[in-house]
Structures are given as C-alpha cells and as structure tokens.
C-alpha positions as CSV (number, residue, x, y, z in Angstrom):
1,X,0.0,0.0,0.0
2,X,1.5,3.4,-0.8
3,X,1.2,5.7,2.0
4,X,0.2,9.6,0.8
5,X,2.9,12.0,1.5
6,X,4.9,14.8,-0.1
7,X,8.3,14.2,-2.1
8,X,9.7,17.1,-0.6
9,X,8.4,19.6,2.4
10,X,9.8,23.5,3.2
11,X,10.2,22.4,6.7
12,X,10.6,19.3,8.4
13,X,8.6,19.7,11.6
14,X,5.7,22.2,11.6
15,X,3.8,23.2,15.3
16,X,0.6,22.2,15.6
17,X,-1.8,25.1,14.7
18,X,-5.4,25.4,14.7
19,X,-8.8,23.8,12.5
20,X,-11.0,25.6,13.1
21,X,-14.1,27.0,11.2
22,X,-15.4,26.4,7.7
23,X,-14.1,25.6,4.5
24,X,-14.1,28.7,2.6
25,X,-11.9,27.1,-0.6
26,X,-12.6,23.3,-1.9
27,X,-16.4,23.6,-1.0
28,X,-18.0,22.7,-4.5
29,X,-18.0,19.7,-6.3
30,X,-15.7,21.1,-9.2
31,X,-15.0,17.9,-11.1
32,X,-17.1,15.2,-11.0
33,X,-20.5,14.6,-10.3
34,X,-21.0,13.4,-6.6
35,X,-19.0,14.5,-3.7
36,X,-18.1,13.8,-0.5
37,X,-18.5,16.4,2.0
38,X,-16.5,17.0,5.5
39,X,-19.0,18.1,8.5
40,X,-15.9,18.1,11.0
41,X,-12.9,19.7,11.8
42,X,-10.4,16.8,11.7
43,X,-6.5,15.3,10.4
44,X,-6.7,12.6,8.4
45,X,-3.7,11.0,7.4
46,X,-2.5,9.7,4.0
47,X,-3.6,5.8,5.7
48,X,-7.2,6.7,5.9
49,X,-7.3,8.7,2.5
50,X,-5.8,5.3,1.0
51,X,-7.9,3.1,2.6
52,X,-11.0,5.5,1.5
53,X,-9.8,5.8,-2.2
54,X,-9.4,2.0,-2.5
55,X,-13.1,1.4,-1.2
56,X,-14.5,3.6,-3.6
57,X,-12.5,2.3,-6.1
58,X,-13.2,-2.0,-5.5
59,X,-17.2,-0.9,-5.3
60,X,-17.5,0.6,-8.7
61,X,-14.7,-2.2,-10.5
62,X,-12.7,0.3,-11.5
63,X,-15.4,2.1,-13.4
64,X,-16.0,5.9,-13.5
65,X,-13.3,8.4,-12.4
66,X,-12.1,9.4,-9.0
67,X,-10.6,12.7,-7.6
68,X,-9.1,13.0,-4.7
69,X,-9.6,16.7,-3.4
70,X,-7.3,16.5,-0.3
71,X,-3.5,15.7,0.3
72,X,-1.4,15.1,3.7
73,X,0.9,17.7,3.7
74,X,1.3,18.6,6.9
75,X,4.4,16.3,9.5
76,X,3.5,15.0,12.5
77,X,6.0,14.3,15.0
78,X,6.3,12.1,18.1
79,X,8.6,11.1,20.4
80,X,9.2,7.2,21.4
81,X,8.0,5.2,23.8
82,X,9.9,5.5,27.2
83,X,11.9,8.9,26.6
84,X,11.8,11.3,29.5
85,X,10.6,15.1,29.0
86,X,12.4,17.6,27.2
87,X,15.4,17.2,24.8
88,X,13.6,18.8,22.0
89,X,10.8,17.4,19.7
90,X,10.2,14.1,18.3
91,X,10.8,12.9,14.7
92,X,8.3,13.7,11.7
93,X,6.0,9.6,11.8
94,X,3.4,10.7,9.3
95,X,1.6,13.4,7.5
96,X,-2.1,14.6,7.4
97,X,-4.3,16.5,6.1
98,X,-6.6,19.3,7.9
99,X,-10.1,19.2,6.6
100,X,-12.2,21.9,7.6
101,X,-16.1,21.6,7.7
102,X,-17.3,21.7,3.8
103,X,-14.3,20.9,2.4
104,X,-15.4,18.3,-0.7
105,X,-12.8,15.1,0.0
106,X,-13.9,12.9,-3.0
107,X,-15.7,13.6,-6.0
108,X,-16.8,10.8,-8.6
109,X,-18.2,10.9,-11.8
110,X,-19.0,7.8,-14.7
111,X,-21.0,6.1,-12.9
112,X,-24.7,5.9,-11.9
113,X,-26.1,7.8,-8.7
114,X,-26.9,4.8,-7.1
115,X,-23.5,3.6,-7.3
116,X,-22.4,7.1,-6.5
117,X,-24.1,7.4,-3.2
118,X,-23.2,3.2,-2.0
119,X,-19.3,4.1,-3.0
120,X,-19.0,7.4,-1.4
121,X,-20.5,5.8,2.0
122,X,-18.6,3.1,1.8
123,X,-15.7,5.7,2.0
124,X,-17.3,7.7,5.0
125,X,-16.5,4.6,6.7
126,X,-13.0,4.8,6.2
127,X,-12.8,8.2,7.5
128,X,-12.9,10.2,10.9
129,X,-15.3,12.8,10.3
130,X,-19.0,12.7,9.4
131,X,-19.7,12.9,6.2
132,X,-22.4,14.0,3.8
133,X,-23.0,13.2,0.2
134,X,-23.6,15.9,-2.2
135,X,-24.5,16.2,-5.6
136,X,-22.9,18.8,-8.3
137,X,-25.7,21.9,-8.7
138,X,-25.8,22.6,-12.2
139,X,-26.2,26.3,-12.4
C-alpha cells in the first residue's frame, strides 16, 4: 500500500496550529459529479485517505473516475516510547491533512447515482469525520 505524503516539504517539523471553522476554498463539487463532503474539523492521514480511495474504487470495479480533493501535507511528530521530558521534539511519523467543515474530500463521476451514493458511504466509513454526500448543482 503506498502511504500519501509529499516528495519534498519546506520544513521538516511544523507546530501544531489550529482547524478551526469552515471551509471557505474546496467547497464545491468542481470535477465530477458526486462529492463527499466534511462536516468536522479533523487530520486525516495519508492511511485513511488510501484506505477511503481503494473502497470507492473495489465498489465501482474500476469504473468511472475518481478525484481526490485533499492531500497530507502537513508532518507530524512524536517522540518514542519511554523517553523522558524535554530534549527537544520528536521525529516527523506521518503526514495529514486538515479538513475543515465543507471541504469536498472525494468527488466521482462515470457512474450511476446509485453507485455514487453506496461508493462514497462506503468511504465515509474509512474516515474520521462525518460525512455528507452531495451532488454537483448545475447552475
């Protein structure tokens, strides 16, 4: 399984921050035809986005096309087990993504709304924010 994360990052370890609020950027369905919709604040690493792409993709056989509307940029660090406080912070072990409420994490098109709607939940399992299924508004 390839884990998501960047080839190359500006710094190594980054502080925590905040996530706060709603997406105000990455709220449409832009490309496909059904979305997936954050209703949290939350990280989700490159692990759960994997494990969320390849459950979309086994439901519809490898029909349709997929976009994936989120990446892990940001490094998490930790220290190991069984070190005592202080000397500095731990290594980078993975890299997440924030998702803001609205943000659109998936969009699909190809296939039939049916499909749509069963693959996209099937995905919301995967993840660790409640999610909401929308559909592209044709203006």
């Amino acid at each position: 399984m390839a884990i998501m994360q960047p080839r190359k990052v500006p710094h190594r370890k980054v502080r925590k921050g905040k996530n706060e609020g709603i997406a105000t950027r990455g709220n449409t369905v832009a490309f496909g035809e059904f979305g997936l919709m954050s209703l949290d604040n939350e990280r989700i690493n490159g692990h759960q986005i994997e494990a969320a792409r390849q459950a979309i993709t086994r439901y519809v056989k490898r029909g349709g096309k997929i976009w994936i509307r989120i990446f892990p940029h940001t490094p998490v660090s930790k220290k190991p087990l069984d070190v005592k406080m202080g000397g500095g912070k731990g290594e980078p072990q993975y890299y997440v993504a924030k998702v803001k409420t609205g943000s659109v994490m998936f969009e699909i098109a190809g296939v039939t709304e049916e499909q749509a709607r069963e693959a996209l939940r099937l995905a919301s399992h995967k993840l660790p924010v409640r999610c909401k299924i929308i559909k592209r508004e044709e203006f």
